[in-house]
C-alpha positions as CSV (number, residue, x, y, z in Angstrom):
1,X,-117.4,24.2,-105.8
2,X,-116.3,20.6,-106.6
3,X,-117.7,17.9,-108.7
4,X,-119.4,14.3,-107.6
5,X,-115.9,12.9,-108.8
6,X,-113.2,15.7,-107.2
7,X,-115.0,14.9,-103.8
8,X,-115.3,11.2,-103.9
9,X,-111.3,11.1,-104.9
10,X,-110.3,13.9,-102.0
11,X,-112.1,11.0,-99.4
12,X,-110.4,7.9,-100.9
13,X,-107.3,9.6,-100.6
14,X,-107.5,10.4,-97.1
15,X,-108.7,7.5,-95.5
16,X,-108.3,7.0,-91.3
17,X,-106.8,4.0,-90.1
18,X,-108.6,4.5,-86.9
19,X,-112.2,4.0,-88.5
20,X,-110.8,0.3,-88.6
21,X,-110.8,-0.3,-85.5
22,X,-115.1,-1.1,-85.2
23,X,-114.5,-3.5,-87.8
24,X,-112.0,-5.9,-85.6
25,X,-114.6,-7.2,-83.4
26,X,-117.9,-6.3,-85.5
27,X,-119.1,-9.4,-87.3
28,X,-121.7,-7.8,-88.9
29,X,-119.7,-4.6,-89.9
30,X,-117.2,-6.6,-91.5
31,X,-120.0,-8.7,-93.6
32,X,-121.7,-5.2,-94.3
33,X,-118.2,-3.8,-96.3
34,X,-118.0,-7.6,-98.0
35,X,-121.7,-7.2,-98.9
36,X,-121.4,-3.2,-99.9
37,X,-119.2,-4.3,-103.3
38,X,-122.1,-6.2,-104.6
39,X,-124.8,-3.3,-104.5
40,X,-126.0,-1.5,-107.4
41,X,-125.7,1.9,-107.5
42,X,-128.0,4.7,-109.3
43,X,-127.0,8.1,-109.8
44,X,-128.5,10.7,-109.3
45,X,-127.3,13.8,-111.5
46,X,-126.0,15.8,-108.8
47,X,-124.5,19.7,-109.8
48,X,-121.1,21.0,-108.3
49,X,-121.5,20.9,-104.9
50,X,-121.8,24.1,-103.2
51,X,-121.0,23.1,-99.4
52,X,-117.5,23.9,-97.9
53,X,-117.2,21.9,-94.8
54,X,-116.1,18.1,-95.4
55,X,-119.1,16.1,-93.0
56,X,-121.6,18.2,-95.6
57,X,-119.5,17.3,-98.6
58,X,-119.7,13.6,-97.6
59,X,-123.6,13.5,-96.6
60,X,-124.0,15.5,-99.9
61,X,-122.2,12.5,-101.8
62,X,-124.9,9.9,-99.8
63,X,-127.6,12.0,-101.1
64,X,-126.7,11.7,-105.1
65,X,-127.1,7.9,-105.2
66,X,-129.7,5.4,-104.6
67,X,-128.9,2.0,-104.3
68,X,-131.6,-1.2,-103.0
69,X,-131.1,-1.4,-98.9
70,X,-132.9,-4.5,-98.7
71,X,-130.9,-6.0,-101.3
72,X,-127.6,-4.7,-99.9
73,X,-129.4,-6.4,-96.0
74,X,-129.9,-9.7,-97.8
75,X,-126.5,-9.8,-99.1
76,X,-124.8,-8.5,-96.0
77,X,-126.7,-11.4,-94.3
78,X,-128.5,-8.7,-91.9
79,X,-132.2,-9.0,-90.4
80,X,-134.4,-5.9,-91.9
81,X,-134.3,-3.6,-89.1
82,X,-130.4,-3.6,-88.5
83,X,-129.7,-2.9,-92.1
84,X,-130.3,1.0,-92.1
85,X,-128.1,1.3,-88.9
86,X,-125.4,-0.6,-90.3
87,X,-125.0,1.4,-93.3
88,X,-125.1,4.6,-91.2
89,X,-122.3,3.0,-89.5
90,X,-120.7,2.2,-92.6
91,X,-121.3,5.6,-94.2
92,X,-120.2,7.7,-90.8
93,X,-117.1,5.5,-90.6
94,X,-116.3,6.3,-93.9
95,X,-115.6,2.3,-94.5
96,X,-117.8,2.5,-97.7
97,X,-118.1,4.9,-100.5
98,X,-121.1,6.5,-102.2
99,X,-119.8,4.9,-105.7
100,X,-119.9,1.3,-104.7
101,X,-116.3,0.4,-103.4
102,X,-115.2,0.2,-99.9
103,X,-112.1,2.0,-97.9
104,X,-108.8,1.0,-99.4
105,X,-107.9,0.4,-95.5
106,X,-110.5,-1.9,-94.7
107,X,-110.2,-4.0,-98.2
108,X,-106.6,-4.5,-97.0
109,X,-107.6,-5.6,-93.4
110,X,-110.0,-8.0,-95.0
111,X,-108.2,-9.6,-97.1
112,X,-105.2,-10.0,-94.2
113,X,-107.8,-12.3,-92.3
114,X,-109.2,-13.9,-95.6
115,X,-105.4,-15.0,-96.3
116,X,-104.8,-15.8,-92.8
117,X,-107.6,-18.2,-92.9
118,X,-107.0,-19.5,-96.0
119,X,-102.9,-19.9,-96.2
120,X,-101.5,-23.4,-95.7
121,X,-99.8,-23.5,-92.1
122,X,-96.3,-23.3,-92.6
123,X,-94.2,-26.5,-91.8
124,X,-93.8,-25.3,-88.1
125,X,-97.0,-24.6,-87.3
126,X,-98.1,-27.8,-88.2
127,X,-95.7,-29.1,-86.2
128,X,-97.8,-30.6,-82.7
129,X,-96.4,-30.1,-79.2
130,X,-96.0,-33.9,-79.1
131,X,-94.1,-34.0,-81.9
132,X,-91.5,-31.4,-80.5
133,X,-91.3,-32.8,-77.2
134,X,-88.2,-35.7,-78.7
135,X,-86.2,-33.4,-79.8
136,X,-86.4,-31.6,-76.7
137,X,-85.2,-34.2,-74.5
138,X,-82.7,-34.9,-76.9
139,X,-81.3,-31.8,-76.6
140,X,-81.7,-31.4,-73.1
141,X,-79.7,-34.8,-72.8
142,X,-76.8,-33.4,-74.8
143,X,-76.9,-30.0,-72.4
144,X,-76.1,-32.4,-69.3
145,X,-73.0,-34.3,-70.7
């Protein structure tokens, strides 16, 4: 038998990088693991759990907390009806946990494209075409001497 805490620390530490790969082109799954840090969480006092198999272990996790879907599906930005299948997806993807933080995985891929969007271009990205194009010929004149 292992504790609420023992099992919530034997997921985090084995995360998949392939339950990423949703989130890459999933607007709203993205928005729901932003969203997930900001909900509340309630406990539940659970016991030692008694199951063996790790999906049971997990969905036993889900069932010691409570936390406010609708608040979590106004947070995440997502219409009423969605917000229960997005957090399945969430929850069966393993991209959230049942203590309020998100997948150590997809925190890092978030905050990649959060930089990415955010960074000053470097000098030679700023750089335009047009602006290239002199140098160029130059060069191209000094090749053909």
């Amino acid at each position: 038998m292992a504790s609420f805490g023992e099992l919530l620390s034997h997921f985090k530490a084995n995360e998949d990088a392939e339950n990423l790969v949703p989130i890459v082109d999933d607007d709203e799954l993205r928005s729901g693991v932003v969203a997930w840090k900001s909900v509340q969480i309630r406990y539940k006092t659970p016991e030692d759990c008694p199951l063996k198999e790790e999906v049971a272990q997990w969905n036993w996790l889900w069932q010691h907390v409570e936390f406010d879907e609708q608040d979590f599906g106004i947070v995440a930005g997502v219409k009423g009806q969605n917000v229960s299948p997005l957090l399945r997806r969430m929850v069966g993807l393993r991209l959230i946990y049942p203590d309020g933080t998100v997948n150590r995985l997809a925190k890092q891929y978030l905050q990649m494209l959060v930089m990415k969007e955010i960074r000053p271009p470097t000098p030679k990205q700023s750089r335009s075409p047009a602006a290239s194009a002199p140098d160029k010929v130059a060069e191209s004149g000094k090749n053909a001497q």
